[in-house]
BAVEXDO-309323 format. One record per residue: residue number from 1; residue in three letters; x, y, z negated of N, C-alpha, C in turn. Coordinates in pm, whole numbers, plus 50000, padded with zeros to 5 digits. Atoms other than C-alpha are relative to their C-alpha. Last residue first. Layout:
N
nr,rest,n_u,n_v,n_w,ca_u,ca_v,ca_w,c_u,c_v,c_w
NUM,ALA,X,Y,Z,X,Y,Z,X,Y,Z;
...
REM end
This chain:
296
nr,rest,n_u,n_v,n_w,ca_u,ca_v,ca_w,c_u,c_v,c_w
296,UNK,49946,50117,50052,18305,31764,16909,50129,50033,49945;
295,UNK,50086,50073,50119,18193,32127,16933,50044,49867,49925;
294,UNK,49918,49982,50035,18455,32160,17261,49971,49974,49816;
293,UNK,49853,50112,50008,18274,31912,17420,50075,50090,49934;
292,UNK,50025,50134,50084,17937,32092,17304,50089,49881,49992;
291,UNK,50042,49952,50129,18079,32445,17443,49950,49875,49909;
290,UNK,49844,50030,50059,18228,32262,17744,49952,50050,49830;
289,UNK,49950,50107,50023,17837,32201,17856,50157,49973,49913;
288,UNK,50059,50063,50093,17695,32493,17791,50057,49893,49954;
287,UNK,49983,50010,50126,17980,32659,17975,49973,49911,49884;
286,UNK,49862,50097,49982,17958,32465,18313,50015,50020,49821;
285,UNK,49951,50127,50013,17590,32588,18298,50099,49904,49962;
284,UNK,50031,50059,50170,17723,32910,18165,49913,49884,50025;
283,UNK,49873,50029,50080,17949,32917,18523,49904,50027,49854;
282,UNK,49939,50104,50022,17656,32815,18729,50127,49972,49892;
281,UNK,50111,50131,50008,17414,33079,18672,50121,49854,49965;
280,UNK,50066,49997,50152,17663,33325,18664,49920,49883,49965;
279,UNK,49808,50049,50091,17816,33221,19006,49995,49983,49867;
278,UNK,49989,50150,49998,17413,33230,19130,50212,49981,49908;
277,UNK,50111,50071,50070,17364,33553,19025,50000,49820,49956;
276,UNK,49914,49964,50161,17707,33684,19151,49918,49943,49947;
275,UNK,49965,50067,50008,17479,33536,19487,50114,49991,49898;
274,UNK,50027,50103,50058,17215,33707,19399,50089,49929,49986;
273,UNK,50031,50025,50181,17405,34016,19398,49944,49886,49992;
272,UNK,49883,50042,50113,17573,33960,19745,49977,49996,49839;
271,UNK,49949,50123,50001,17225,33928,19873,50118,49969,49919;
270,UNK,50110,50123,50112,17071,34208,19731,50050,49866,50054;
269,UNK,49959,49976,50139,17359,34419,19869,49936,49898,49868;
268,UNK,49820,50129,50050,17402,34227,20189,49973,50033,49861;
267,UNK,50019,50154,50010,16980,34369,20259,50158,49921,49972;
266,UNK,50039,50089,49849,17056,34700,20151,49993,49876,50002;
265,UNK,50002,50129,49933,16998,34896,19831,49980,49944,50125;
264,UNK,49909,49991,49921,16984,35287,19806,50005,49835,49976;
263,UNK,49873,50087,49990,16696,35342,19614,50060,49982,50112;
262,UNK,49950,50078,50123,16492,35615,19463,50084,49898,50029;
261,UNK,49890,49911,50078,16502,35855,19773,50025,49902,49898;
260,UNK,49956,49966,50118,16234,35621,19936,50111,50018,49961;
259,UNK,49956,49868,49967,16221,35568,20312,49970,50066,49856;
258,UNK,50075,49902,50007,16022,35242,20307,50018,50170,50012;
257,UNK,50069,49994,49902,16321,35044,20361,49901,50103,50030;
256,UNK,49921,49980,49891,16460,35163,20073,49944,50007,50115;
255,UNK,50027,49792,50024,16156,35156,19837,50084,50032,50124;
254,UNK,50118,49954,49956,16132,34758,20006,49996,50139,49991;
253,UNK,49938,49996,49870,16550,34726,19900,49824,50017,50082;
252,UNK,49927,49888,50017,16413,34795,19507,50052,50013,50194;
251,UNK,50096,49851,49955,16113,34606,19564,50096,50078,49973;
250,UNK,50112,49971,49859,16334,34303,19644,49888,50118,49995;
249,UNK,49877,49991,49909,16592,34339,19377,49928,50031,50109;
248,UNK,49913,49862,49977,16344,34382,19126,50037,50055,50094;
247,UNK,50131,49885,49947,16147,34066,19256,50079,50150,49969;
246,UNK,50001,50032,49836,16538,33825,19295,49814,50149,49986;
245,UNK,49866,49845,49935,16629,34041,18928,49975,49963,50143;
244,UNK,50025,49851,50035,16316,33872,18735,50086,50076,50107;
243,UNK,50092,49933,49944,16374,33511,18921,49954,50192,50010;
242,UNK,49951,49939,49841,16751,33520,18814,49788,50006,50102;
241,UNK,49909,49874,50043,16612,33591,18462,50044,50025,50148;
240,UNK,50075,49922,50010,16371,33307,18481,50081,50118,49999;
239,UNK,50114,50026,49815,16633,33073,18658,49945,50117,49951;
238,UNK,49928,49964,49917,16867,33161,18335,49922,50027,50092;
237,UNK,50018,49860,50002,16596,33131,18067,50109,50046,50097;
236,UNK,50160,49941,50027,16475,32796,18180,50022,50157,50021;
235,UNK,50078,49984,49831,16845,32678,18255,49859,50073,49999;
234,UNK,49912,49936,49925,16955,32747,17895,49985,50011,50158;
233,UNK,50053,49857,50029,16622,32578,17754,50132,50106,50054;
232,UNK,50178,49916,49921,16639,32298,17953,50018,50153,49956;
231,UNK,49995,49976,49850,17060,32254,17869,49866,50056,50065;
230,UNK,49931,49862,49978,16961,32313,17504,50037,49996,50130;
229,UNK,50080,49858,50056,16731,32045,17503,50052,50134,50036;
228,UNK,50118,50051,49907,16936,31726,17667,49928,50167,49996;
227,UNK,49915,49972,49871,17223,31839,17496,49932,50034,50086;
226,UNK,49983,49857,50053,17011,31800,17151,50097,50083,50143;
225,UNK,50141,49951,49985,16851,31478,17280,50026,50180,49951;
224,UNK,50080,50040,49854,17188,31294,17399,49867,50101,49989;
223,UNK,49926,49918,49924,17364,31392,17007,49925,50015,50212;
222,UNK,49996,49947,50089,17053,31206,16842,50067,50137,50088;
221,UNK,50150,49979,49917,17095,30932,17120,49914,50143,49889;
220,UNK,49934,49964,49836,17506,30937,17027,49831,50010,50062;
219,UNK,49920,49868,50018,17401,30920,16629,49989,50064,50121;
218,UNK,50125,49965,50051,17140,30612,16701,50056,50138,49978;
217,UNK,50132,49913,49878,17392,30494,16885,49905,50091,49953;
216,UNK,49925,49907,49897,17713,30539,16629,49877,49968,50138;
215,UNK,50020,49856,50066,17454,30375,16335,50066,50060,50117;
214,UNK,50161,49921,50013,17396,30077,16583,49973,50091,49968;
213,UNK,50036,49942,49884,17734,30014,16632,49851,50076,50014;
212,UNK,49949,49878,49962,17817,29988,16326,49965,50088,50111;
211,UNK,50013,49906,50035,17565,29727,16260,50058,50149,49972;
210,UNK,50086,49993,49901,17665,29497,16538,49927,50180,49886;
209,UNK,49983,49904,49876,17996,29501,16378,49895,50071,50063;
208,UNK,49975,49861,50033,17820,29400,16060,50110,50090,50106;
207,UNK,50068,49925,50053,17630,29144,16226,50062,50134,49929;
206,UNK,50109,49960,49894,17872,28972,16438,49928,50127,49953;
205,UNK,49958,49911,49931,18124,28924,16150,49972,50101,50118;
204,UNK,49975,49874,50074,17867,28791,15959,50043,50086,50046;
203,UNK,50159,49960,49985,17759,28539,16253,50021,50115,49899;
202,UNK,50016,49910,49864,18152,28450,16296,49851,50144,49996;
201,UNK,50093,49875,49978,18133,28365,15935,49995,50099,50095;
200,UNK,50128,49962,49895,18189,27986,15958,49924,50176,49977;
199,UNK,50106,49969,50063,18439,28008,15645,49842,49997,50105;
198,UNK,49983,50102,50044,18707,27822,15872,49871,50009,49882;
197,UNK,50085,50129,49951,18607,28011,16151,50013,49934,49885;
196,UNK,50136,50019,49935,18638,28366,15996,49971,49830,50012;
195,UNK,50095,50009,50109,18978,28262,15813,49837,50044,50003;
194,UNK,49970,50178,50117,19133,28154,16096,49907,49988,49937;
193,UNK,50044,50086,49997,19035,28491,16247,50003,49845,49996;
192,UNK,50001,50123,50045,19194,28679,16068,49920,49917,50008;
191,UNK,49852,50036,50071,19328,28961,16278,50012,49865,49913;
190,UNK,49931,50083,49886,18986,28923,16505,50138,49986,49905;
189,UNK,50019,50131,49965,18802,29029,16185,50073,49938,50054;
188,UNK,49969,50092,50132,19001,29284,15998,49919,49885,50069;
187,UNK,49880,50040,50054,19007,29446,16367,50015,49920,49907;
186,UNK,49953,50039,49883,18628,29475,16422,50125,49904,50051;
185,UNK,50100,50110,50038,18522,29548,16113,50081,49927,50137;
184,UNK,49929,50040,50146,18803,29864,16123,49950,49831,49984;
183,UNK,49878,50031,49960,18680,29955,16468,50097,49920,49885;
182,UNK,50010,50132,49927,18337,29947,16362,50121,49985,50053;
181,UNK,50044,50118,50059,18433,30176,16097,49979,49883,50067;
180,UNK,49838,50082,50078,18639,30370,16329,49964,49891,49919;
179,UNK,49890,50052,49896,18321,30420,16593,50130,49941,49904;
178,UNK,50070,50139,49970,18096,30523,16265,50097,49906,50094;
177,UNK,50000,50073,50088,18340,30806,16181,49900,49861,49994;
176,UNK,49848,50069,49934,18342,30897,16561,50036,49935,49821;
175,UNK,50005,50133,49884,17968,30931,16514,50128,49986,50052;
174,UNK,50036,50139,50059,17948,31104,16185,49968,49908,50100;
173,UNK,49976,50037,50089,18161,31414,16339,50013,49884,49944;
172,UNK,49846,50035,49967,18043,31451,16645,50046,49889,49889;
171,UNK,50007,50139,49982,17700,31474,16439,50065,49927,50086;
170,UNK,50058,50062,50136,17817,31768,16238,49972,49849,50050;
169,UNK,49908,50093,50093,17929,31902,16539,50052,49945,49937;
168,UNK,49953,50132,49954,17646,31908,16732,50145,49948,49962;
167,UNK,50047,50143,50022,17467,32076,16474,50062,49951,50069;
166,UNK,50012,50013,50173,17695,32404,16448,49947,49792,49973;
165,UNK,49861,50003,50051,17721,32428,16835,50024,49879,49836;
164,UNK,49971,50124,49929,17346,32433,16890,50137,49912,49992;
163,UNK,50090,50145,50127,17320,32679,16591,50001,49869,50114;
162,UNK,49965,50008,50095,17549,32922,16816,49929,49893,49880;
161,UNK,49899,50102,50000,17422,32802,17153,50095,50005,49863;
160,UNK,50031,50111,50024,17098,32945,17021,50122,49913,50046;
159,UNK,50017,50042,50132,17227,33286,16892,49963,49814,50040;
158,UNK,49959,50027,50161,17398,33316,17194,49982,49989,49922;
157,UNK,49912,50118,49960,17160,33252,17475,50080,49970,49904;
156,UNK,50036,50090,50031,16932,33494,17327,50043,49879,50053;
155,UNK,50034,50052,50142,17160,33761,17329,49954,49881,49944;
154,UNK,49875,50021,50067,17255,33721,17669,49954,49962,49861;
153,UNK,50022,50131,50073,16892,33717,17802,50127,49966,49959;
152,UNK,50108,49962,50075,16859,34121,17854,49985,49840,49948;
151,UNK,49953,50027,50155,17182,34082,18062,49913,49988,49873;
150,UNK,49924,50132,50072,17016,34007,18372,50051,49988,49907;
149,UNK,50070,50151,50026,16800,34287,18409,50032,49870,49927;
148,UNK,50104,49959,50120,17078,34547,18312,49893,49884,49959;
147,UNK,49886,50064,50083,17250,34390,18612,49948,49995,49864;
146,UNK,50017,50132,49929,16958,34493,18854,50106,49920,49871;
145,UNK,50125,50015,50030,16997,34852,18710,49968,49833,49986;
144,UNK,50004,50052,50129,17330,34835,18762,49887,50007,49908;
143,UNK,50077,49967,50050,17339,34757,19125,50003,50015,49845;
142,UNK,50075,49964,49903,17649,34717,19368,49871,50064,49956;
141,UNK,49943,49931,49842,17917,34809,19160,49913,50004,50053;
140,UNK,50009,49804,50070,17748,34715,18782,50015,50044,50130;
139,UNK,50183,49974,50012,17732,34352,18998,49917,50078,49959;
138,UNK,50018,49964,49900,18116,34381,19020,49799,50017,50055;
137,UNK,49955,49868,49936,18145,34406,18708,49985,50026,50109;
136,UNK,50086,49900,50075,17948,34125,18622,50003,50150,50018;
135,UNK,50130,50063,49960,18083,33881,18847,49939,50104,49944;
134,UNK,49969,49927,49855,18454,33960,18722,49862,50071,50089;
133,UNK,49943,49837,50000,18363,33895,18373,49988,50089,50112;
132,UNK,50089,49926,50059,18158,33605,18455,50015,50127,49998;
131,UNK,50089,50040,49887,18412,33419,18687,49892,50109,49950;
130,UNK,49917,49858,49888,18715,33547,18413,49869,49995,50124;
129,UNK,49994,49884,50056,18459,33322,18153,50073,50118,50086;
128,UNK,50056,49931,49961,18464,33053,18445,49918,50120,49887;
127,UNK,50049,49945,49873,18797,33020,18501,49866,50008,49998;
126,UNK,49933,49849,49963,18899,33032,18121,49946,50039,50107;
125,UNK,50023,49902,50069,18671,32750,18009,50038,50170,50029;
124,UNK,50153,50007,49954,18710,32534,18305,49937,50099,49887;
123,UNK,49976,49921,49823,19123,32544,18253,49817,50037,50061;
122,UNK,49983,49883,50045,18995,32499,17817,50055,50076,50175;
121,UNK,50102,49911,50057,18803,32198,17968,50047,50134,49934;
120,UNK,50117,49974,49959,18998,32021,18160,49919,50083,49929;
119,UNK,50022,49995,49890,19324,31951,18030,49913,50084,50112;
118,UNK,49874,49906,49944,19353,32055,17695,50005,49953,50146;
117,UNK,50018,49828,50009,18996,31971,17624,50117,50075,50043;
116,UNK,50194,49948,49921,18976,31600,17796,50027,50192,49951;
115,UNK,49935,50002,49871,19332,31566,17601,49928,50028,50093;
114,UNK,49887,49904,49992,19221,31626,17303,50025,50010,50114;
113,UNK,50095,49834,50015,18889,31411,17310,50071,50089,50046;
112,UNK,50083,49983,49807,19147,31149,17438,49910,50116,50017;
111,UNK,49907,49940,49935,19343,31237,17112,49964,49958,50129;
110,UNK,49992,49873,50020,19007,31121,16915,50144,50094,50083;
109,UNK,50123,49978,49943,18958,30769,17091,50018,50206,49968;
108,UNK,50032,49979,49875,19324,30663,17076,49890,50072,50019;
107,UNK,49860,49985,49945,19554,30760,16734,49882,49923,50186;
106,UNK,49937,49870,49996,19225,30825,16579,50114,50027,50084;
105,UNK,50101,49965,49897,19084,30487,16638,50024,50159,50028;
104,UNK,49994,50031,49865,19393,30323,16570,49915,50061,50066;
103,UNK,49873,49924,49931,19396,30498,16226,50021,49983,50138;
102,UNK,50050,49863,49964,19015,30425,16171,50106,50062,50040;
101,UNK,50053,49968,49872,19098,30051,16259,49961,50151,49989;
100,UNK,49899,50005,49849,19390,30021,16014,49902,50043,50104;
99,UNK,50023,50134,49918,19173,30151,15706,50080,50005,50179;
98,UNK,50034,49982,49798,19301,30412,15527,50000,49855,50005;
97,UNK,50138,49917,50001,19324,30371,15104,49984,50020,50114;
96,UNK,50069,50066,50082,19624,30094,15084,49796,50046,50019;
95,UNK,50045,50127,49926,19771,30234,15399,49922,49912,49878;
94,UNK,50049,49913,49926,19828,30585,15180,49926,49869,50110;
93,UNK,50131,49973,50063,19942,30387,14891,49906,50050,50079;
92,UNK,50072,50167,49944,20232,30227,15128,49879,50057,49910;
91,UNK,49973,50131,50146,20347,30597,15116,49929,49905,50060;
90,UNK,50063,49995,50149,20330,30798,15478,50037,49892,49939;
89,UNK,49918,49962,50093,20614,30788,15727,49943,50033,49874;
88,UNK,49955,50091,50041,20388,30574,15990,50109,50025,49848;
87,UNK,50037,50104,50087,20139,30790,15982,50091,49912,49955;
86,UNK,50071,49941,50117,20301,31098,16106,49955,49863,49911;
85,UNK,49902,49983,50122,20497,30903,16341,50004,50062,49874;
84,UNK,49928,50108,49996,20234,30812,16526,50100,50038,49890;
83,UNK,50137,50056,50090,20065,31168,16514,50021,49872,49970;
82,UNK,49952,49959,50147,20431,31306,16634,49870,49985,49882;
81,UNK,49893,50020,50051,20383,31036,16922,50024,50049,49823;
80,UNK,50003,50121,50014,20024,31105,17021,50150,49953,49849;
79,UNK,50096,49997,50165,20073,31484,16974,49999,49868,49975;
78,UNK,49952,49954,50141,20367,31477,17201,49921,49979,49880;
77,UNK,49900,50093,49983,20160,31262,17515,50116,50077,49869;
76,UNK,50083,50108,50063,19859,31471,17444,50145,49888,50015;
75,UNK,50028,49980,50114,20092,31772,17519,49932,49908,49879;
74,UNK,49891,49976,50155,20249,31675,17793,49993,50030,49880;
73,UNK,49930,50125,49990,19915,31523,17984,50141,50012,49890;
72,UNK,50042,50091,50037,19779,31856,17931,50002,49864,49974;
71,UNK,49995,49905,50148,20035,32098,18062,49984,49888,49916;
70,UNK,49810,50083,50056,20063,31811,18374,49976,50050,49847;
69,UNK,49997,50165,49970,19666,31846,18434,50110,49964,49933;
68,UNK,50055,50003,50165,19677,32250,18367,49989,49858,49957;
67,UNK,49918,49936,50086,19950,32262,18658,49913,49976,49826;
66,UNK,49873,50100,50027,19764,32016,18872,50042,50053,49879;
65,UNK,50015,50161,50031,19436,32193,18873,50122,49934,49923;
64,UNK,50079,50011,50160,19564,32557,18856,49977,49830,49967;
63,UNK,49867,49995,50052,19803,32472,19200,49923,49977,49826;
62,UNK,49898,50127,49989,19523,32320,19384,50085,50028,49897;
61,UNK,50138,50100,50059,19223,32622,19293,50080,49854,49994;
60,UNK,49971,49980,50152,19507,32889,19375,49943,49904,49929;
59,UNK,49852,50051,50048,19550,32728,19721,50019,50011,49842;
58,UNK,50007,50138,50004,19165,32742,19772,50140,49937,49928;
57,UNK,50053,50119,50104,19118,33035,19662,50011,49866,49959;
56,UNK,49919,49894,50090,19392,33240,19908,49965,49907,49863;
55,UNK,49869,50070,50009,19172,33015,20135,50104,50049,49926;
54,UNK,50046,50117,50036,18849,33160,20066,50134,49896,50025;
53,UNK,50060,50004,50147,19005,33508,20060,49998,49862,49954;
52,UNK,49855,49985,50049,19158,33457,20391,49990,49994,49880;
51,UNK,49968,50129,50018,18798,33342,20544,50154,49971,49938;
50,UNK,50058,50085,50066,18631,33626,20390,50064,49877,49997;
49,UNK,49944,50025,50109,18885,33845,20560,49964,49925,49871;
48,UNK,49871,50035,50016,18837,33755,20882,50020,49975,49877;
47,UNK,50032,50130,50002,18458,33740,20850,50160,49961,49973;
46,UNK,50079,50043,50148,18436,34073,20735,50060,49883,49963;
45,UNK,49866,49965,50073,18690,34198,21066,49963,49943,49835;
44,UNK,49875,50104,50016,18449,34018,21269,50141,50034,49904;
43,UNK,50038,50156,50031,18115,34136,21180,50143,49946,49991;
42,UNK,50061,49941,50135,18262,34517,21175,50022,49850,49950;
41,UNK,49854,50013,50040,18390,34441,21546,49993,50015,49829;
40,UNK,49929,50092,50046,18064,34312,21656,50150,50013,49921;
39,UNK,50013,50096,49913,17866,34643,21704,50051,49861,49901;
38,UNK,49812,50039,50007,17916,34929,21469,50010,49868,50112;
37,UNK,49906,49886,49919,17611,35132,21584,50165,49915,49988;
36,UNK,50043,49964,49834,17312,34916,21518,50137,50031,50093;
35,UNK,49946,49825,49944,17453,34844,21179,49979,49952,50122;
34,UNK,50088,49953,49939,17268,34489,21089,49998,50175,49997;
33,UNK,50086,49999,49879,17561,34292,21135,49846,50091,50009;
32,UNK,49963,49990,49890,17768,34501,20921,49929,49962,50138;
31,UNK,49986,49907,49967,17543,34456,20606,50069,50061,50181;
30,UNK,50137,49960,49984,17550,34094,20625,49943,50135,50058;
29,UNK,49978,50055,49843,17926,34072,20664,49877,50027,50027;
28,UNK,49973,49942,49913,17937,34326,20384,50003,49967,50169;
27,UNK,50115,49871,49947,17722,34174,20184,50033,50051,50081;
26,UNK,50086,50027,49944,17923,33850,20230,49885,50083,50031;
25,UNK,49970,49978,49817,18241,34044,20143,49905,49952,50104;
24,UNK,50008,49874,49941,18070,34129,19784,50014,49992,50172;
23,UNK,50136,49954,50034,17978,33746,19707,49986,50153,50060;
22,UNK,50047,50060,49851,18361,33620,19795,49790,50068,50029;
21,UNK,50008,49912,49905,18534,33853,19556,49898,49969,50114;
20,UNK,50057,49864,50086,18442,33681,19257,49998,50059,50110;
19,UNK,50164,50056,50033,18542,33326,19395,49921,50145,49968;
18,UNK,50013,50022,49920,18904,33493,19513,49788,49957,50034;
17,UNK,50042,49863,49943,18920,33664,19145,49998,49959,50206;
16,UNK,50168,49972,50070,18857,33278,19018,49987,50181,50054;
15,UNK,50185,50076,49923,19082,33134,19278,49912,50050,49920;
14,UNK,50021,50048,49869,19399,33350,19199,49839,49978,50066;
13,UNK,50082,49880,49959,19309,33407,18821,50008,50042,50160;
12,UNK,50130,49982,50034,19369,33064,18787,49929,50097,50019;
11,UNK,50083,50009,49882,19696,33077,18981,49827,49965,49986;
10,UNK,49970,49917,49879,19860,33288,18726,49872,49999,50096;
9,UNK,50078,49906,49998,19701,33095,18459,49980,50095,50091;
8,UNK,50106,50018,49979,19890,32790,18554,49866,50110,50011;
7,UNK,50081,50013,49896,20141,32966,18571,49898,49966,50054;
6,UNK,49952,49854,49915,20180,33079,18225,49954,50000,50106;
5,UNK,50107,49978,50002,20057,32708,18126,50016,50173,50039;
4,UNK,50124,50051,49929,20346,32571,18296,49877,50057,49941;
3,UNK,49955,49908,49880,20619,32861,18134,49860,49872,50101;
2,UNK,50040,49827,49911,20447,32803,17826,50034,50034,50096;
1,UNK,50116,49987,49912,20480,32405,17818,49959,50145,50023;
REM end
C-alpha cells in the first residue's frame, strides 16, 4: 500500500494547496474590481485563474478520496484476516479464558473503528492540518497582526482537547467492553437455545442482555455529553476569535481608507483573510471531531 498511499498524498496536497490558494485570488478579484484604472481585464484574468485552481482541486479532491478509500479497504481487509488467524492459532486455554462474543466483537465492531480511521479520518486529518498550515501562512502574507489575533486561542484549545482526549478514551474503552459482554450473553444464549426454552429462561436471557446494554448507553450518553461540550466550547472560542480579527480587520482597512500611514489593508485583503478564517474555523471543527474518533 505505499505506492497508493504515496499518491494518495500527492493528490491531497493538490486540493488542499488549491483550497488554500482560493481565499488570496478572491482578494485579488475583489481588489481588481475596485482599481479605477485597471478596468475589466484585471477582473478577468483573477477569475480565470480562480476557476483553474478550483478545478485543479476538484480533480485532486476525486483522486485523494478513492485512493485513501482502496488504501483503507486493503488494509482492514489484511488486519481482519491476520487478526483471524491470530486467534485461531492460540492454546485451547486461551478460548477457555476469552469469551466467543468479545472475540467476534473485536474481529467486527473494533476493525470497523480501524477502518473508519484508515480511511477517512487520517485522509481528513492530513488535509485539513496542511489546510491550517497553508491558511496560516498565507494569512502572515496578507496581515500578521490580524493573524497574531487569531492565534492567541491556540493554546487554549490544546490544553482542553488534551484532557478531552484523555477522558474520552477511557470511556471508548468501557463501552466497547460492555458491547462484547452483551455480545458474549447474547451468543451463549441463541447457541443454546434448547437449553434456554427447556429451562424457561428466555426472561433471564432477556434481562441480562438488556443489562448490558444499558451499561454501554449510559457509557455512549456519558461519551454524547462530553462531545456535545467540547464542540460548544471549541466553536465559542473560535467564532469569538473570528469576531475579534472581523473588528481589527475593519478598523485596520477604516485607518486606510481614512488616509492613515499605519495601514495598508484593502477591502480583498480583509476579505481573503476572513475567508482563511473561515477554512480555519472549519478545519478544527472537522478536527475536534476526528480527535475523539481517533481517542476511541
Amino acid at each position: 500500500e505505499k505506492l497508493l498511499l504515496f499518491s494518495a498524498f500527492v493528490f491531497l496536497l493538490v486540493s488542499t494547496a488549491a483550497s488554500s490558494v482560493a481565499p488570496l485570488l478572491f482578494a485579488r478579484v475583489i481588489d481588481a474590481a475596485n482599481d479605477k484604472n485597471g478596468g475589466m481585464a484585471g477582473v478577468n484574468r483573477w477569475t480565470l485563474i480562480l476557476f483553474l485552481v478550483f478545478f485543479a482541486g476538484s480533480i485532486g479532491a476525486m483522486f485523494r478520496s478513492y485512493l485513501f478509500q482502496l488504501t483503507g479497504e486493503s488494509v482492514v481487509a489484511k488486519l481482519r484476516k491476520n487478526l483471524f488467524g491470530s486467534i485461531m492459532s492460540q492454546e485451547v486455554a486461551f478460548f477457555d479464558e476469552s469469551r466467543t462474543g468479545d472475540l467476534t466483537s473485536r474481529l467486527s465492531s473494533d476493525t470497523q473503528v480501524i477502518q473508519n480511521t484508515v480511511t477517512n479520518n487520517i485522509s481528513m486529518l492530513l488535509r485539513y492540518l496542511l489546510q491550517i498550515v497553508a491558511s496560516l501562512g498565507l494569512m502572515f502574507y496578507l496581515s500578521w497582526s490580524l493573524t497574531l489575533v487569531l492565534l492567541s486561542v491556540i493554546p487554549v484549545v490544546s490544553i482542553g482537547a488534551v484532557i478531552y482526549g484523555n477522558f474520552l478514551k477511557k470511556l471508548r474503552k468501557k463501552f466497547q467492553d460492555c458491547l462484547g459482554e452483551a455480545g458474549t450473553v447474547a451468543e451463549e444464549s441463541i447457541s443454546s437455545i434448547r437449553t434456554v426454552r427447556s429451562f424457561s429462561n428466555e426472561e433471564k436471557s432477556m434481562a441480562d442482555y438488556g443489562v448490558k446494554i444499558d451499561e454501554s448507553y449510559a457509557l455512549g450518553k456519558k461519551m454524547a455529553i462530553a462531545i456535545g461540550i467540547f464542540n460548544g466550547v471549541i466553536f465559542t472560542l473560535i467564532q469569538g476569535a473570528s469576531v475579534l480579527v472581523l473588528w481589527y480587520g475593519a478598523k485596520l482597512l477604516h485607518e486606510n481608507i481614512a488616509g492613515k500611514h499605519s495601514s495598508s489593508m484593502t477591502p480583498g485583503e480583509l476579505t481573503g483573510f476572513m475567508l482563511y478564517m473561515l477554512n480555519i474555523a472549519m478545519a478544527f471543527a472537522f478536527l475536534s471531531n476526528l480527535y475523539g474518533e481517533f481517542m476511541q
